[in-house]
BAFI-3210 file (N, C-alpha, C; in Angstrom, 3 decimals, decimal comma, padded with zeros to 6 digits):
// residues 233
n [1|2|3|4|5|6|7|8|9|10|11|12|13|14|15|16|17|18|19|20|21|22|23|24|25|26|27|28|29|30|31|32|33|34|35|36|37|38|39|40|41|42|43|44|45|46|47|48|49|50|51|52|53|54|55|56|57|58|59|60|61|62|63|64|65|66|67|68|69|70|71|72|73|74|75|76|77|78|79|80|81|82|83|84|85|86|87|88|89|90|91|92|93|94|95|96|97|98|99|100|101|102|103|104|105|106|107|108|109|110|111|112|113|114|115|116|117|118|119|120|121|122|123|124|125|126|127|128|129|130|131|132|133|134|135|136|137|138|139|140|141|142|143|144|145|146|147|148|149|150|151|152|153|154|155|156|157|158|159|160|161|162|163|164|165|166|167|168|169|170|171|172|173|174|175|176|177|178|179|180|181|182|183|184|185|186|187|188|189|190|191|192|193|194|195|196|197|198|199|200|201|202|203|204|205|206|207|208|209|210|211|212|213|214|215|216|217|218|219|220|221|222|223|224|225|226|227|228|229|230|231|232|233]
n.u [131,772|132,573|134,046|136,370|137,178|138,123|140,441|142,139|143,064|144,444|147,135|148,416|148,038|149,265|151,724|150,795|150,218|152,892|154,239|152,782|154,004|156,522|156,064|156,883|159,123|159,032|158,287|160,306|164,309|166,490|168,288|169,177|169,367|171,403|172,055|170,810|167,850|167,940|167,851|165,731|163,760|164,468|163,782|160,972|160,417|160,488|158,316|156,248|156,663|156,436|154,132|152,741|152,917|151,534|148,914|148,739|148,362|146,463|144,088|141,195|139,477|139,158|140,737|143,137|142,809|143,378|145,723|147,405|146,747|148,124|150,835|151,379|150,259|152,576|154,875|154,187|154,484|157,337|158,268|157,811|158,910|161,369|161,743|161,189|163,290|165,380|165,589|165,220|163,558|161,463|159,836|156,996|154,876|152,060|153,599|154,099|151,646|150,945|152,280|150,732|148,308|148,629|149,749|147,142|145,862|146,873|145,909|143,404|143,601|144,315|142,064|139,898|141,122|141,035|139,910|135,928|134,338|135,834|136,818|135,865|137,998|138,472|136,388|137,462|138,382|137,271|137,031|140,544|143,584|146,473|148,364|147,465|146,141|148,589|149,515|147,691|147,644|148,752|146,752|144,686|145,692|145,972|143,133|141,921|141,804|140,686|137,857|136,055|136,673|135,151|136,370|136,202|137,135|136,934|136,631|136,635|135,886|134,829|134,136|134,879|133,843|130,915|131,148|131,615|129,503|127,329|128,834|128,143|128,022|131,087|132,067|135,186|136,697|139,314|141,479|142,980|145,245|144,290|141,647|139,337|139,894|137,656|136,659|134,917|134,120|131,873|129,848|127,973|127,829|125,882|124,717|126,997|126,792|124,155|125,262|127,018|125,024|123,827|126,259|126,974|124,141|123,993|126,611|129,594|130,625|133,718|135,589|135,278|135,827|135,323|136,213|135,801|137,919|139,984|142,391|146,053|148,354|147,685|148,364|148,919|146,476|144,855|146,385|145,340|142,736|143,095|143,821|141,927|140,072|141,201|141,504|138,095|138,228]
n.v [052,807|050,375|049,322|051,248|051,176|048,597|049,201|050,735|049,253|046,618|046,883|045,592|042,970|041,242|041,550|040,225|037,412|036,840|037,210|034,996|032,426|032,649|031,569|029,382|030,107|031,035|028,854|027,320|026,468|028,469|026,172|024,669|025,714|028,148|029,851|029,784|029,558|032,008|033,323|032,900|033,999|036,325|037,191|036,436|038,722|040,701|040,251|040,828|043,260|043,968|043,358|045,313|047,677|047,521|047,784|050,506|051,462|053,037|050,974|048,780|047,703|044,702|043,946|044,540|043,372|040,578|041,218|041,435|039,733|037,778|037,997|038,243|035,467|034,281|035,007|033,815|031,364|030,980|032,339|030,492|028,174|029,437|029,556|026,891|025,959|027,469|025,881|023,408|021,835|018,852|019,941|019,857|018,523|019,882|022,889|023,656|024,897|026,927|028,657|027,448|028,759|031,294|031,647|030,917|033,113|035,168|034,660|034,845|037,914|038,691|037,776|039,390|041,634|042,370|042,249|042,465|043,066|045,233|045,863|049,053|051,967|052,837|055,643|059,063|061,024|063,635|065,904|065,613|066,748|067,867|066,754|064,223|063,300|062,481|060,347|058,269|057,954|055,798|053,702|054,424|054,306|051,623|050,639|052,002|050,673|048,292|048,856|051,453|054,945|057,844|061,246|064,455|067,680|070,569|074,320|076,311|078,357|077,263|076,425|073,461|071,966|072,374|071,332|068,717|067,715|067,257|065,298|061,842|058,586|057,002|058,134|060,279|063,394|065,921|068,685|071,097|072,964|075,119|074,860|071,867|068,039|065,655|061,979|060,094|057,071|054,808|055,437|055,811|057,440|058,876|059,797|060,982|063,150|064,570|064,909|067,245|069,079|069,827|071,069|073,275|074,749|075,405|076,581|078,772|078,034|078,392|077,408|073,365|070,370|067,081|063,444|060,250|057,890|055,559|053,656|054,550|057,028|059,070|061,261|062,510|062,635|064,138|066,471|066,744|067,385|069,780|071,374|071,157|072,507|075,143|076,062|077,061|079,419]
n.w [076,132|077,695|075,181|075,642|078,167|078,301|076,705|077,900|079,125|078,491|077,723|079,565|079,608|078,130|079,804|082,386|081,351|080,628|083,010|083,795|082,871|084,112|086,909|087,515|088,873|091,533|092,979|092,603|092,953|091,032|089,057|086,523|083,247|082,845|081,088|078,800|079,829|081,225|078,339|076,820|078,506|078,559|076,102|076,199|077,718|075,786|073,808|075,458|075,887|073,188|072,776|074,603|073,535|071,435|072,182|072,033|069,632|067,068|066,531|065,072|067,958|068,142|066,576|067,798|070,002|069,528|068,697|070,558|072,317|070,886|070,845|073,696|074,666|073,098|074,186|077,137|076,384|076,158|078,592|079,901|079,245|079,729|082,635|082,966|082,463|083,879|086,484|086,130|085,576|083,836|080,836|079,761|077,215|076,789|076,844|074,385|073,672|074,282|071,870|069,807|070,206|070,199|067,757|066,481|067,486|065,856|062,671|063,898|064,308|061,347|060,035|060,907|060,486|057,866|054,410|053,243|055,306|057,098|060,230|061,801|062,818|065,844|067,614|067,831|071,234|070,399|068,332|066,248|066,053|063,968|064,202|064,948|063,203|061,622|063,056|062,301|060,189|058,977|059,770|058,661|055,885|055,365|055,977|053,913|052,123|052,354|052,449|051,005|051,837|052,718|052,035|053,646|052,945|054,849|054,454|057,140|060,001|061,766|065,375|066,681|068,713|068,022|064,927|065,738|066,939|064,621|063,248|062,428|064,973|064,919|062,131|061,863|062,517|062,123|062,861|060,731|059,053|058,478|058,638|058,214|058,136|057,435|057,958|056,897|057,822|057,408|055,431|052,417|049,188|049,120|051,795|052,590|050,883|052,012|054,280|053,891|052,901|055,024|056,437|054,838|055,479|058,374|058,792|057,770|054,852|053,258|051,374|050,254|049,268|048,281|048,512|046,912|048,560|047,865|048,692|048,651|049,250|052,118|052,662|049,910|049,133|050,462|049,535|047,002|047,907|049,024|047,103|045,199|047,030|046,455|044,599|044,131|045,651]
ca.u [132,602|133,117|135,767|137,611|138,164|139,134|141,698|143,032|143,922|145,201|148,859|148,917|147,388|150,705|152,820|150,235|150,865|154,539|154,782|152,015|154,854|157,302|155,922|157,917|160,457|158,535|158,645|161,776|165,085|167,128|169,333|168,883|170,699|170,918|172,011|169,227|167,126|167,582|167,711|164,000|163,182|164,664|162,558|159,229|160,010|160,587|157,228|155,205|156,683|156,375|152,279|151,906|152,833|150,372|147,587|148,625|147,978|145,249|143,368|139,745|139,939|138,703|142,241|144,091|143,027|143,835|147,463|147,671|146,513|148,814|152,052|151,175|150,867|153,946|155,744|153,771|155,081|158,955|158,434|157,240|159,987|163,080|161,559|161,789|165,069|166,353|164,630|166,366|162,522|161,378|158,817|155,745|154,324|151,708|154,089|153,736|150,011|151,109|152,668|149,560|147,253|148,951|148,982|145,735|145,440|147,241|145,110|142,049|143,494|144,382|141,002|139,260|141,553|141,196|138,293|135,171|134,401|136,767|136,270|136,062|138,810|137,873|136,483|138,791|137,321|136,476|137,672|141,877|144,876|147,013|149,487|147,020|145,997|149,262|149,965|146,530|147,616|149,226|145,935|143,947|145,526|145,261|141,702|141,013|142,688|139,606|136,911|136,362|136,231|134,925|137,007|135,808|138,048|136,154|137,343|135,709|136,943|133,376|134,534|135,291|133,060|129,709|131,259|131,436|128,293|127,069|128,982|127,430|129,140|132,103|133,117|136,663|137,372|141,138|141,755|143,924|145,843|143,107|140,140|139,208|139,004|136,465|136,769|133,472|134,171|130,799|128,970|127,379|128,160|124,668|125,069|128,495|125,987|123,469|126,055|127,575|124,139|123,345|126,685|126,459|123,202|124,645|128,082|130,196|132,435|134,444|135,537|135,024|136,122|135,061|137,133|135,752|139,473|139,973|144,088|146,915|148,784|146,828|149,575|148,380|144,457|144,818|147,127|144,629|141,805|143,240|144,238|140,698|138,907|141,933|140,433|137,323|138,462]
ca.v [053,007|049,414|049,159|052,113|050,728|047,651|048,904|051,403|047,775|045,981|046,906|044,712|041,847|040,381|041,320|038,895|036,274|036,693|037,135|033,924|031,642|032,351|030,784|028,117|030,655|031,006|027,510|026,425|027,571|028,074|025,398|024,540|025,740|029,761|030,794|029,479|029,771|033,664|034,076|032,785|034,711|038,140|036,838|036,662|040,091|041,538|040,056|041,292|045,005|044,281|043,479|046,272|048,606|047,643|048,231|051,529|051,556|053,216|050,024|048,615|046,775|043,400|043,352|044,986|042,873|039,413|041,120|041,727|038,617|036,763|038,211|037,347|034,020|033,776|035,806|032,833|030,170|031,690|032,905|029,387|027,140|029,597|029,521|025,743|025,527|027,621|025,509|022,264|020,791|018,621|021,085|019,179|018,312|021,161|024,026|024,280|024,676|028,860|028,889|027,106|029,559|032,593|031,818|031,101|034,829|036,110|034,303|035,971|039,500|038,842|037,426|040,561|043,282|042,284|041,872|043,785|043,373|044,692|046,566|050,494|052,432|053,627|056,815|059,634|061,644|064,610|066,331|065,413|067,541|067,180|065,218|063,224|062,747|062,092|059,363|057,342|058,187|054,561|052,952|054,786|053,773|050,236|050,509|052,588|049,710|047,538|049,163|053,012|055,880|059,398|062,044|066,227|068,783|071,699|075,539|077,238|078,777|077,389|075,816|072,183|071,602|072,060|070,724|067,524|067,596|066,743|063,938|060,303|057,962|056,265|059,070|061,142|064,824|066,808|070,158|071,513|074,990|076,255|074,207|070,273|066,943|064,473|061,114|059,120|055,469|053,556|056,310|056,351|058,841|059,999|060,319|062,159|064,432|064,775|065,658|068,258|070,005|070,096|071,740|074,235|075,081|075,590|076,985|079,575|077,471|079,211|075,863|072,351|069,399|065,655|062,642|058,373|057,427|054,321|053,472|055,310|057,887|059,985|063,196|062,817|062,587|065,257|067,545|066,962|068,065|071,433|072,033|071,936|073,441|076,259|076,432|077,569|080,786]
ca.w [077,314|078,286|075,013|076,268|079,200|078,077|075,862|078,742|080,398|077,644|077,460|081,072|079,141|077,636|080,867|082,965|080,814|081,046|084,405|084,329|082,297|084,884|087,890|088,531|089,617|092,595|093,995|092,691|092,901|089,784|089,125|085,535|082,293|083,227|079,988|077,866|080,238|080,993|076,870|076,780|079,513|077,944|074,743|076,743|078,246|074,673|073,317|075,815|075,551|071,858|073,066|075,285|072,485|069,922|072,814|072,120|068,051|066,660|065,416|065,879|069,160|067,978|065,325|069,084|070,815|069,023|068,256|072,037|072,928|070,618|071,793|074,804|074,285|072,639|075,702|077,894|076,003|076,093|079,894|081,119|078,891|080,311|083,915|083,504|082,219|084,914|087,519|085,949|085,486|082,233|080,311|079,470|075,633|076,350|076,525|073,119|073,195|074,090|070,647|069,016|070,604|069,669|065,875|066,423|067,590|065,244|062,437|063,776|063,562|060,258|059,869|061,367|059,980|056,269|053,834|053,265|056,612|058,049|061,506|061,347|063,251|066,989|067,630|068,856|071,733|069,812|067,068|066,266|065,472|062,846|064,959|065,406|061,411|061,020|063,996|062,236|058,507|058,304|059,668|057,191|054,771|055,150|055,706|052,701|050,966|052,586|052,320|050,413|053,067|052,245|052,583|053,140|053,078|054,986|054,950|057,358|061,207|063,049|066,843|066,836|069,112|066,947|064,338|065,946|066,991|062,939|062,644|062,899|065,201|063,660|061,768|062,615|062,440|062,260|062,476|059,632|059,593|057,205|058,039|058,624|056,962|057,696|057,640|056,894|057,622|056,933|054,916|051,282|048,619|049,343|052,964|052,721|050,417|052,814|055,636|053,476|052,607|056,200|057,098|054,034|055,663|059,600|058,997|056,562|054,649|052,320|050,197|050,233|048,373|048,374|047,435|047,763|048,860|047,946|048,671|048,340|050,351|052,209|052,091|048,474|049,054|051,269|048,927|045,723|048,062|049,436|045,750|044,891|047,469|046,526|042,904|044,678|046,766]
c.u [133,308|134,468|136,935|138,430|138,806|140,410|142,462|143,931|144,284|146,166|149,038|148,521|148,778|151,975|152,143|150,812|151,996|154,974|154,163|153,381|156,162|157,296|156,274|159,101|160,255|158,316|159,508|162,436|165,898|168,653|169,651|170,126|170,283|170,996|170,896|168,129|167,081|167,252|166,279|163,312|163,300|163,736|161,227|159,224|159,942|159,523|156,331|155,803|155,895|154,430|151,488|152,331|151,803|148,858|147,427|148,112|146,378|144,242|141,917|140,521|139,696|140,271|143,337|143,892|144,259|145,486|148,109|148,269|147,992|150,493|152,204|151,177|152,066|155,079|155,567|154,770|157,453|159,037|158,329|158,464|161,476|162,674|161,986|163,207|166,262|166,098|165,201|164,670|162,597|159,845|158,303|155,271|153,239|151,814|154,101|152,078|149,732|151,665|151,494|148,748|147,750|149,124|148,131|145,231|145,952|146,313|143,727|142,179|143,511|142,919|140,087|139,298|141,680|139,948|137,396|134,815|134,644|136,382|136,410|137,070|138,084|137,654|137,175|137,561|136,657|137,331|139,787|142,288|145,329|147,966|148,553|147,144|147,138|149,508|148,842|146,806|148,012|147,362|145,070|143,884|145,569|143,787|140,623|141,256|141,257|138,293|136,784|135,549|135,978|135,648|136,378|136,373|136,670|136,729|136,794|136,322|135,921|134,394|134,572|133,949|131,780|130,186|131,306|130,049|127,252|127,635|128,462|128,769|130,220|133,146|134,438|136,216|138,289|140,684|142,975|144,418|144,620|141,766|139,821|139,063|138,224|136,575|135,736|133,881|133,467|129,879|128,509|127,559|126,946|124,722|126,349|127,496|125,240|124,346|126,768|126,516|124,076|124,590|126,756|125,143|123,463|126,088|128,892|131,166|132,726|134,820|135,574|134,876|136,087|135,911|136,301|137,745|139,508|141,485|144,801|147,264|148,026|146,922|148,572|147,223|144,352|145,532|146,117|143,640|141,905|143,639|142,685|140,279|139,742|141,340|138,747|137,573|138,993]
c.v [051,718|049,110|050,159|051,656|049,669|047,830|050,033|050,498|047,009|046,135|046,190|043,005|041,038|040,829|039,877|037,758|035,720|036,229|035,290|032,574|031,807|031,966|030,224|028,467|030,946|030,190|026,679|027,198|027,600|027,023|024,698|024,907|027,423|030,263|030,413|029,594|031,585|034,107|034,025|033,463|036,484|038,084|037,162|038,023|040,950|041,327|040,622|043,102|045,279|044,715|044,551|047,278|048,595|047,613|050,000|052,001|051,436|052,308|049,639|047,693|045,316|042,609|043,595|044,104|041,062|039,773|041,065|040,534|037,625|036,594|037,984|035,881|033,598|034,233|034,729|031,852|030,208|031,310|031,217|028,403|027,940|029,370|027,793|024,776|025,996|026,780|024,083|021,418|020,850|019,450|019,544|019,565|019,822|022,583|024,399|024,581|026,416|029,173|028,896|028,034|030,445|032,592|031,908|032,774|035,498|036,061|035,425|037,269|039,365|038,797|038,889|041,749|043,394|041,648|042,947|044,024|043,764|045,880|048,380|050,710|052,849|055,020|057,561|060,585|062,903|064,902|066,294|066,476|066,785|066,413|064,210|062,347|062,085|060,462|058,204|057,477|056,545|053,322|053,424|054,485|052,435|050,015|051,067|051,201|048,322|047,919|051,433|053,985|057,364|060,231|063,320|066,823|070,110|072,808|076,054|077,341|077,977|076,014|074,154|071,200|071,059|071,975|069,145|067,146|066,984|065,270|062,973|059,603|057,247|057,389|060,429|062,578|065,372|068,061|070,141|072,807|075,319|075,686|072,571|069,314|066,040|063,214|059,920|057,430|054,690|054,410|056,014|057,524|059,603|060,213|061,579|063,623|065,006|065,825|067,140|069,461|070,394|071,196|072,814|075,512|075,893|076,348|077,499|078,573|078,261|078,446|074,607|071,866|067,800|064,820|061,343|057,825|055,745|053,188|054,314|056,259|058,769|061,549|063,164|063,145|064,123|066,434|067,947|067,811|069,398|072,135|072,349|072,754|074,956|076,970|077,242|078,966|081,413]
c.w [077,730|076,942|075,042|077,269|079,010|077,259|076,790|079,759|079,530|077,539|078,746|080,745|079,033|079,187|081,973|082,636|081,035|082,005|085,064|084,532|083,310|086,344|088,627|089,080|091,002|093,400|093,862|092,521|091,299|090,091|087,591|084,678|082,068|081,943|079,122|078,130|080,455|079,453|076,743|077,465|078,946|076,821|074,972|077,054|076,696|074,058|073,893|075,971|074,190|071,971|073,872|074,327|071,848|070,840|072,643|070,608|067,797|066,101|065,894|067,291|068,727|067,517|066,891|069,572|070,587|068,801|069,418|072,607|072,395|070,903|072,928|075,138|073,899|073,754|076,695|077,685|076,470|077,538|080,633|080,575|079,454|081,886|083,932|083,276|083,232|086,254|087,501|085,762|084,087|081,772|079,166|077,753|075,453|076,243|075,577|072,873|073,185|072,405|069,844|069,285|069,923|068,370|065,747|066,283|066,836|063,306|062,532|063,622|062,355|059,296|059,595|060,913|058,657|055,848|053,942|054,527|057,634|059,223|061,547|062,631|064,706|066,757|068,560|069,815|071,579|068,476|067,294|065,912|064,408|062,864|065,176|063,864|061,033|062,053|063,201|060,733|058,297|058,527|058,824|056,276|053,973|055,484|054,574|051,888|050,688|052,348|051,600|051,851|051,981|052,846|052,317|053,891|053,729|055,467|055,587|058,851|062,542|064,027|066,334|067,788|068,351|066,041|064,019|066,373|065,478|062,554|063,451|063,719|064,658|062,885|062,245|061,669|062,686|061,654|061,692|060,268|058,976|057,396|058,507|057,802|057,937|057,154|057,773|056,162|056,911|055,839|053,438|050,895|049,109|050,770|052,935|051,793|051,057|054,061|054,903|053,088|053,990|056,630|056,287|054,703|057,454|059,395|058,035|056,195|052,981|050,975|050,758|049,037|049,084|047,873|047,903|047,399|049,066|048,071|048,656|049,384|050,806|052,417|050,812|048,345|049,279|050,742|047,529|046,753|048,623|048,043|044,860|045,635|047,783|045,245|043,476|045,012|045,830]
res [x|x|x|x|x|x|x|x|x|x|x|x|x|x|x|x|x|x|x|x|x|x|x|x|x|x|x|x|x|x|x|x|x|x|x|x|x|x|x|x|x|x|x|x|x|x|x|x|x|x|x|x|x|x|x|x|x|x|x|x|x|x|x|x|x|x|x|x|x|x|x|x|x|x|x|x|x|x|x|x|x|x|x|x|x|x|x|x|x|x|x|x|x|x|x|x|x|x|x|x|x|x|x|x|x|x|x|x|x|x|x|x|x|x|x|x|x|x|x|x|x|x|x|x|x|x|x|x|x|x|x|x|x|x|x|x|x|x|x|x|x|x|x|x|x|x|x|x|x|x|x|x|x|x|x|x|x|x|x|x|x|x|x|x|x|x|x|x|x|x|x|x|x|x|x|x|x|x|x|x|x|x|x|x|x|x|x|x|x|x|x|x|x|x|x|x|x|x|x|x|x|x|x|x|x|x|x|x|x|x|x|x|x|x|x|x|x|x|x|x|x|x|x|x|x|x|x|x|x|x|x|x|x]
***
């Protein structure tokens, strides 16, 4: 719960900042060099839109946050060098220290969001649509790229509800027209076996097909496995 909420307040993260870096518009008047100074200033506002967007992207929060953060910073750095250009003051050696930071942050996403390590996807709050599958298909498939995810195709009509109920935390569920896939983040082939005896055992499914997805498009993953579990029926 506590990183829900923090990422329901993160798209205000990089406007703070912004709004931090322009300050000195508040105790001085402008008198400075307006045009260069407003351009830096339209700059900072366009970084931190750019940063309250990607609070909205499906990613772990750890890689969100650092991308958040670092646009922000860089919106800081912008927002505080046009405020003091319109202002006519000399901007100090550590105005660049917002630049330095925010590579920094951008660094650690890169850090965070690549390698075997790399952070599993948030969970959605119950079972997705297929607008959804599709809105998260691009982070998928840079994380299959990192680490191998299990994919199961399941045909069968049973409620959404108790179907989610079966899966371990971490792992996603989308409704299909015909059925659901499953998307087992951290799992073992033998787990993904396990979970599939169990729902075999609880619930009519008509067909089902497995894939370890390890890259590649996931239209495609997702077209081989309704083509098997069509060979079935």
């Amino acid at each position: 719960m506590v990183a829900l909420g923090g990422m329901r307040g993160l798209f205000l993260l990089p406007w703070g900042l912004c709004l931090l870096g322009l300050a000195p518009l508040a105790w001085f008047t402008p008198l400075g060099q307006v045009d260069r100074g407003l351009g830096l200033v339209a700059a900072a506002l366009l970084l931190a839109g750019a940063g309250s967007l990607y609070s909205r992207f499906p990613l772990a929060f750890p890689v969100q946050l650092a991308l958040v953060l670092g646009l922000g910073l860089l919106a800081f750095q912008l927002a505080l060098e046009g405020a003091l250009l319109l202002t006519g003051l000399e901007a100090p050696g550590t105005v660049a220290l917002g630049g330095v930071l925010g590579a920094l942050a951008f660094g650690a996403a890169f850090f965070l969001g690549t390698g075997r390590e790399a952070p599993l996807l948030p969970p959605l709050p119950g079972v997705g649509s297929l607008e959804d599958l599709r809105r998260m298909a691009g982070a998928l498939e840079g994380l299959a790229l990192r680490r191998p995810l299990i994919l199961i195709y399941l045909g069968t009509e049973t409620p959404p509800g108790r179907l989610q109920e079966e899966l371990r935390r971490g792992d996603l569920a989308f409704r299909l027209k015909e059925g659901y896939l499953l998307v087992l983040q951290g799992s073992r082939p033998e787990d993904a076996a396990g979970l599939l005896r169990r729902l075999k055992e609880r619930f009519p499914l008509s067909t089902y097909a497995v894939e370890r997805w390890q890259g590649g498009s996931l239209e495609r993953v997702l077209a081989r496995l309704e083509a098997e579990a069509l060979l079935q029926s």
